[in-house]
ZAMARGU-4260 file (C-alpha; in steps of 0.2 Angstrom, whole numbers, plus 5000, padded with zeros to 4 digits):
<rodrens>
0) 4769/4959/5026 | 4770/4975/5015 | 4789/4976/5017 | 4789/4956/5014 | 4781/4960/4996
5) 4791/4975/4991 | 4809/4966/4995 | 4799/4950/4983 | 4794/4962/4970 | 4814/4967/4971
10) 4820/4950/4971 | 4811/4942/4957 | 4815/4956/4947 | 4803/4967/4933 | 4796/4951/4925
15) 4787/4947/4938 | 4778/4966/4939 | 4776/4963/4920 | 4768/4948/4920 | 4755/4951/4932
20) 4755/4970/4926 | 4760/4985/4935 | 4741/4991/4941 | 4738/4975/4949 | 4755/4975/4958
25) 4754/4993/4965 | 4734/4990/4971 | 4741/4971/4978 | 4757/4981/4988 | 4745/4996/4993
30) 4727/4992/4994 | 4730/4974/4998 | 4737/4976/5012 | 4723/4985/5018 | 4712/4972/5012
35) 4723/4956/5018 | 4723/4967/5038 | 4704/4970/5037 | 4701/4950/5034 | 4713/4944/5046
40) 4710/4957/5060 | 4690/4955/5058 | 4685/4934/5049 | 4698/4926/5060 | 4692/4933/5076
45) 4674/4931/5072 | 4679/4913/5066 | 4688/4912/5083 | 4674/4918/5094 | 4663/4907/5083
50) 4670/4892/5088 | 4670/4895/5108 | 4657/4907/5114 | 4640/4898/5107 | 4646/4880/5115
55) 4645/4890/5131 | 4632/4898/5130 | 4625/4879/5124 | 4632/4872/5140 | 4625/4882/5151
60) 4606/4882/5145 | 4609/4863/5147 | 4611/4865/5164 | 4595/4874/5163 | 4583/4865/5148
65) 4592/4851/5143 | 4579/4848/5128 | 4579/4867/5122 | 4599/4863/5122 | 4597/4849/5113
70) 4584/4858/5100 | 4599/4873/5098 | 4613/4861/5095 | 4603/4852/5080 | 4597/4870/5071
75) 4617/4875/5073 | 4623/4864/5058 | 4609/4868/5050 | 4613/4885/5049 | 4629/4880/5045
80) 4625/4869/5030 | 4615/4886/5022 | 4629/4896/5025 | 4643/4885/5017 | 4632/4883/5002
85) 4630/4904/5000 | 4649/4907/5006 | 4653/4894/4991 | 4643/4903/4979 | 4648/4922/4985
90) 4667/4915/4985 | 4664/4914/4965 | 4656/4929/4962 | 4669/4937/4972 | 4684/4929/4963
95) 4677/4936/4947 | 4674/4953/4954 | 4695/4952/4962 | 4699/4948/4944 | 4690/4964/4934
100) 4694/4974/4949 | 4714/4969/4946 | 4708/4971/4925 | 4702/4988/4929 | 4716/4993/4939
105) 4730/4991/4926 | 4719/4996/4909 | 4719/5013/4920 | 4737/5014/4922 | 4741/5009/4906
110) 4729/5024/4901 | 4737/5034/4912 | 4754/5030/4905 | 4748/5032/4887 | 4737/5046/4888
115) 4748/5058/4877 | 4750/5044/4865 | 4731/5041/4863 | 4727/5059/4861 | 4741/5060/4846
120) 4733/5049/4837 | 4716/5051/4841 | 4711/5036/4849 | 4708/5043/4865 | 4687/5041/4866
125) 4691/5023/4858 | 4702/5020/4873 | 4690/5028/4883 | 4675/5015/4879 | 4687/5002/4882
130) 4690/5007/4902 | 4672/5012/4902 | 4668/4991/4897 | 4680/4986/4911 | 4673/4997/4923
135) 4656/4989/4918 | 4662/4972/4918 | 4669/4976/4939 | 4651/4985/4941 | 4642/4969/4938
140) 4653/4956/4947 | 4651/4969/4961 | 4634/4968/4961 | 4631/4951/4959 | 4640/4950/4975
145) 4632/4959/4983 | 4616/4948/4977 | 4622/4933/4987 | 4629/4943/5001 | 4612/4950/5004
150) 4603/4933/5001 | 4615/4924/5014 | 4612/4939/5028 | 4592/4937/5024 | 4593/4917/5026
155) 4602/4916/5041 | 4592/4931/5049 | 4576/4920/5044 | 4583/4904/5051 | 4590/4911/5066
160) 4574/4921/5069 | 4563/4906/5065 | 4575/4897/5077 | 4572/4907/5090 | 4554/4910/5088
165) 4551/4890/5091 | 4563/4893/5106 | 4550/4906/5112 | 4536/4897/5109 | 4542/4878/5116
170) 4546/4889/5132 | 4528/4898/5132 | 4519/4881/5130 | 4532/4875/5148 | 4525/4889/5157
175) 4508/4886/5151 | 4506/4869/5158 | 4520/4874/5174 | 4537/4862/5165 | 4546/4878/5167
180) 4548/4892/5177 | 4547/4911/5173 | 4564/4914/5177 | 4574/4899/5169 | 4564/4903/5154
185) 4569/4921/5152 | 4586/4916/5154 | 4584/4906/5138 | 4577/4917/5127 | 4589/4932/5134
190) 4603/4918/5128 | 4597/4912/5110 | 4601/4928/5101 | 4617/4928/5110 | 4622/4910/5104
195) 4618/4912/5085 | 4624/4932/5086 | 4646/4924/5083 | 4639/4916/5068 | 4631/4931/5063
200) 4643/4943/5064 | 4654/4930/5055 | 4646/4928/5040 | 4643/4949/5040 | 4660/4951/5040
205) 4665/4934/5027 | 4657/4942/5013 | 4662/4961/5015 | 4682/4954/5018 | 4682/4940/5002
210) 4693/4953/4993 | 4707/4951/5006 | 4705/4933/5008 | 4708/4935/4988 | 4723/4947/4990
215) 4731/4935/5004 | 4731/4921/4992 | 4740/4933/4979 | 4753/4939/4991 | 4757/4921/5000
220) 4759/4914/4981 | 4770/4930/4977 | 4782/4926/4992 | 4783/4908/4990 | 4788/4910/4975
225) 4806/4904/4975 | 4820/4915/4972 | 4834/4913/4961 | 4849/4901/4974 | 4866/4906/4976
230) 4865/4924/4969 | 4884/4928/4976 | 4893/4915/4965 | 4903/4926/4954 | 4915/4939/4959
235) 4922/4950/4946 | 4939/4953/4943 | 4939/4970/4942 | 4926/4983/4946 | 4922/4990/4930
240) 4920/4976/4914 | 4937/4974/4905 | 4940/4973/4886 | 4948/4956/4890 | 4932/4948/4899
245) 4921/4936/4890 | 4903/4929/4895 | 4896/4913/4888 | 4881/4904/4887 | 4880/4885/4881
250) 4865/4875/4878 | 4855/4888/4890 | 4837/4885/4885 | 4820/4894/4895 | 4802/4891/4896
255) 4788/4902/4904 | 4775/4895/4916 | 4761/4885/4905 | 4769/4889/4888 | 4767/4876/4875
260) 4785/4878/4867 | 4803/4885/4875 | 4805/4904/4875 | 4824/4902/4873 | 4829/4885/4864
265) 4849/4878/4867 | 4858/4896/4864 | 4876/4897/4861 | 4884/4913/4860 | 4900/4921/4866
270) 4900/4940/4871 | 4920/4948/4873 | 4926/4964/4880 | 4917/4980/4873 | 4909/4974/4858
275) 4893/4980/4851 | 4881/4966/4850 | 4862/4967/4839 | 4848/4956/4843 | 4839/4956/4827
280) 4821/4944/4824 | 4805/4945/4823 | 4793/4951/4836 | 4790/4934/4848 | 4808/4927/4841
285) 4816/4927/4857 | 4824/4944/4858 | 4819/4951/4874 | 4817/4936/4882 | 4838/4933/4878
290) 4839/4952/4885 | 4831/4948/4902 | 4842/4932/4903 | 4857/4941/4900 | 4851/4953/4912
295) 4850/4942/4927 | 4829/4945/4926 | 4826/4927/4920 | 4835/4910/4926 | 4835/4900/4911
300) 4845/4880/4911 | 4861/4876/4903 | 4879/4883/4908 | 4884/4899/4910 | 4902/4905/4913
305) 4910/4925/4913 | 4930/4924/4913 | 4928/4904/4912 | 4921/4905/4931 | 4905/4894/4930
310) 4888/4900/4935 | 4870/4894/4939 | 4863/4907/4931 | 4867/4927/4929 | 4854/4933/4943
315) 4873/4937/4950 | 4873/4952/4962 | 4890/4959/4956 | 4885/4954/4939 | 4869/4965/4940
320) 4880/4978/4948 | 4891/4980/4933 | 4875/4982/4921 | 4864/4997/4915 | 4848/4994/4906
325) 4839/5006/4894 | 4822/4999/4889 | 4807/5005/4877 | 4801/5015/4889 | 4812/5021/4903
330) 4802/5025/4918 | 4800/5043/4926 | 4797/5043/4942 | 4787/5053/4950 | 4801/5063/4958
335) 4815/5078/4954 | 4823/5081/4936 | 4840/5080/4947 | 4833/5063/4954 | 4827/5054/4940
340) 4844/5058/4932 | 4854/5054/4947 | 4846/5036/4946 | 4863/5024/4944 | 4875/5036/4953
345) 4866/5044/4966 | 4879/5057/4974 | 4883/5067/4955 | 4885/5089/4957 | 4872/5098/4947
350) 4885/5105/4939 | 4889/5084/4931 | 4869/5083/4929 | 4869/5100/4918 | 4881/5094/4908
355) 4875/5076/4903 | 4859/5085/4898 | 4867/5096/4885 | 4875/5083/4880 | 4861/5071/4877
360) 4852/5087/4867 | 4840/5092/4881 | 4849/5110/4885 | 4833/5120/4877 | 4819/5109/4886
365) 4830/5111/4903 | 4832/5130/4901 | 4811/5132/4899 | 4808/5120/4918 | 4803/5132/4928
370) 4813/5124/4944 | 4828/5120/4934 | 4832/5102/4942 | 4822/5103/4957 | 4807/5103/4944
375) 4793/5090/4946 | 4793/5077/4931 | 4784/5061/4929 | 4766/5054/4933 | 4757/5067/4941
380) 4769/5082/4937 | 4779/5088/4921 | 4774/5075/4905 | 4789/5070/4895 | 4785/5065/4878
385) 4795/5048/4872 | 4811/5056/4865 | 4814/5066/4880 | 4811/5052/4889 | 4825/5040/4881
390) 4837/5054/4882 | 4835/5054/4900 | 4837/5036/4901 | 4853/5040/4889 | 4859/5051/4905
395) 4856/5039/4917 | 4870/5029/4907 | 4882/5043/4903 | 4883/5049/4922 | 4887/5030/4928
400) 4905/5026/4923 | 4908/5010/4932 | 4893/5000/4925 | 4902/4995/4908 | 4888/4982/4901
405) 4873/4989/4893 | 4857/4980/4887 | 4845/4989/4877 | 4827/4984/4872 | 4821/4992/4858
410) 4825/5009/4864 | 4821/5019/4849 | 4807/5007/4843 | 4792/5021/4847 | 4802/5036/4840
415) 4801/5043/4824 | 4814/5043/4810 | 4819/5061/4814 | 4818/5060/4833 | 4829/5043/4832
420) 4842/5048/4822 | 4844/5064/4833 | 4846/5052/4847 | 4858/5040/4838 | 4870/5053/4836
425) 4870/5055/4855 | 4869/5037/4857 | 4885/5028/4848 | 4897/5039/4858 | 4890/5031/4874
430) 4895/5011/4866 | 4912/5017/4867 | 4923/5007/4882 | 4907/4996/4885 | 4900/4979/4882
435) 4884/4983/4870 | 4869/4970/4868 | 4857/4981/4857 | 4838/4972/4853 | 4832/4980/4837
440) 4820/4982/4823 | 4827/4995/4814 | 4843/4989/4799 | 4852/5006/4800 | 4858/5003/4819
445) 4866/4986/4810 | 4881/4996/4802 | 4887/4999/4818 | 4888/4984/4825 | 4904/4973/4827
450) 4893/4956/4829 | 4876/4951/4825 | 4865/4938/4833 | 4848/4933/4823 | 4834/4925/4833
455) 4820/4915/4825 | 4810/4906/4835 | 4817/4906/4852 | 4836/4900/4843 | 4847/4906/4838
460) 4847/4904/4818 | 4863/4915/4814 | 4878/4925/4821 | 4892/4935/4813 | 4897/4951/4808
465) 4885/4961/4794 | 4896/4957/4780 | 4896/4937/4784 | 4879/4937/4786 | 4874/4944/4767
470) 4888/4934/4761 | 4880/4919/4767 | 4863/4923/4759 | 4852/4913/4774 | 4838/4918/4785
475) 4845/4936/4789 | 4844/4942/4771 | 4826/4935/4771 | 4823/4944/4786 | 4832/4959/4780
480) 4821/4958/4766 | 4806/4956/4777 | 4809/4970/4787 | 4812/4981/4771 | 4794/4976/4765
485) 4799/4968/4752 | 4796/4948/4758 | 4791/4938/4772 | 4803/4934/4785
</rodrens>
């Protein structure tokens, strides 16, 4: 089940990690499992041995006391009843406690990730009470679990100890007046624990597994989820994108689960050869959403077509294989300099992996790892701050020749005014020979692009190169305006 997830999590791509966030995904692949093996190895056989063992033990003190039998089957759904009505009322409490446990889990990685950032700007004891409030929040819900997981043991010890008790002293009053016999009688009262001991151990067992039954239902709607048809539809003409090759969506709209209005409403646009591309907008415009389209990360509706070969959607294998993405915040694994930078193009010399980082400006920081490429960096090891960070992603690209489309998210929206210009230099060379789609907030990177697309509410309100765009005084010189500070977009 645990490989079943991961090669889902791979499938529907990073959205679906975002969306639920990356704490919850990591404790739903790891700790879930755990959790899902615990409830299935220890409920479903109690449940099992529940529904066979007390019928016949039933059966055979019929054979014995037919109205002691008879007095056992009636209690039974009793018993039952009560526990239902608890199990009900401890499923709630512990859906709420799943839910702040999974809140919990990715306000810690989120700290963890942001750590640096939240001591730079002295936020970090805010932050701080904000994790200790969740952690308070799972603390209760725990406890209040608990509450009902301790009433529900002490009404069914009561009833089941009263139940036997009346069992006791039915048989007691037989031997007084000689309607039963010593023997028979002790054979019944050795047998009543045993028949409501399954039903026991069940309901032990229900409320200390209610978090797996939780994190089964999260993984079985996780790998129904459907995937993306007919992903080897296109086949490229070449293996590295050509100056001459051409992507085109027409009337391609998207909408995310439960949202009142379309992400992505009828876009038109027609990217060719090795041009570079802005996405400019306003935060919720539509920009990223475009960029994970594009990507293959999203499937939207409408046509799609690259070299006039028509497509469902561009969740294309040898699409996807053609692309490289650099996002806000490239991720650092956990793993070797020479790994992380090896990410796109695995089987690079040391020698290619030296070079790329001089050439992306981080010739100093490498000289002072104490391990040179073999050195530790990412969560748990060496910290990078954001700027080292983005060059590293830069790397990634520069050492990957063959993947000529590049889609970038915002790459340089964290960094300061120094630390991105430094990095711009580094940057343009890089657009050279490859198709550019670049999602921006910042007007200088506009000067360099050859076509610029601006979003406003999930459309497309304008497209052309800078100089047509001023020229026809519309929403981008508003927006231009806006982003200067001087108006509202």
């Amino acid at each position: 089940m645990q490989t079943q997830l991961t090669q889902k999590y791979a499938a529907l791509g990073p959205r679906t990690v975002a969306n639920q966030g990356t704490g919850k995904s990591v404790t739903l692949a790891v700790e879930g499992i755990d959790q899902v093996h615990d409830y299935l190895t220890l409920v479903l056989v109690k449940l099992f041995d529940m529904s066979i063992t007390p019928w016949l033990i039933l059966l055979y003190i019929a054979t014995i006391n037919f109205k002691q039998a008879v007095f056992l089957f009636v209690i039974y759904p009793v018993i039952v009843i009560f526990m239902i009505v608890l199990g009900l009322a401890a499923q709630a409490k512990a859906d709420r406690e799943y839910e702040t446990f999974n809140r919990l889990s990715n306000h810690f990685v989120d700290s963890l990730r942001g750590l640096t950032t939240l001591k730079q700007l002295g936020l970090a004891k805010q932050y701080a009470q904000n994790i200790y409030d969740v952690s308070e929040d799972h603390r209760k819900a725990t406890m209040s679990t608990l509450k009902i997981a301790i009433l529900s043991t002490f009404a069914l010890d009561f009833f089941t100890t009263l139940s036997i008790a009346v069992v006791a002293l039915f048989l007691g009053l037989g031997l007084m007046d000689g309607a039963t016999h010593l023997l028979p009688a002790l054979t019944i009262l050795v047998l009543a624990p045993e028949y409501f001991l399954p039903i026991r151990n069940f309901a032990n067992d229900y409320h200390a597994t209610l978090n797996g039954k939780n994190a089964l239902a999260d993984i079985m709607t996780l790998l129904e989820q459907p995937v993306a048809p007919e992903t080897n539809r296109y086949v490229r003409r070449s293996q590295r994108w050509q100056a001459t090759d051409t992507l085109t969506l027409e009337q391609v709209s998207f909408s995310y689960p439960n949202a009142d209005r379309p992400a992505l409403q009828q876009i038109n646009l027609t990217l060719t050869g090795h041009a570079k591309v802005a996405l400019v907008g306003t935060s919720g415009s539509g920009k990223s959403t475009l960029l994970n389209l594009l990507g293959g990360f999203l499937v939207g509706d409408g046509d799609v077509k690259i070299n006039e070969q028509a497509l469902p959607h561009l969740q294309q294998r040898q699409w996807q294989e053609q692309i490289q993405v650099l996002p806000q915040h490239p991720y650092i694994f956990h793993d070797t300099l020479r790994a992380n930078l090896a990410f796109y193009a695995p089987n690079q010399r040391d020698e290619d992996l030296i070079a790329v980082l001089q050439q992306v400006g981080l010739a100093d920081w490498f000289a002072s790892l104490p391990d040179g490429l073999d050195t530790l960096i990412g969560e748990g090891a060496m910290q990078t701050s954001g700027g080292q960070a983005q060059r590293i992603g830069l790397a990634r690209i520069m050492l990957d020749e063959e993947r000529r489309v590049l889609l970038l998210d915002e790459p340089t929206a964290h960094l300061d005014i120094e630390t991105e210009a430094l990095l711009k230099e580094t940057m343009l060379p890089v657009f050279d020979n490859r198709l550019v789609i670049f999602a921006t907030h910042r007007l200088h990177w506009l000067r360099q692009m050859d076509w610029i697309i601006v979003m406003r509410d999930g459309q497309i309100a304008e497209q052309g190169t800078l100089a047509d765009l001023i020229a026809n005084n519309g929403y981008f010189v508003t927006l231009q305006a806006a982003m200067r500070g001087t108006t509202h977009a």
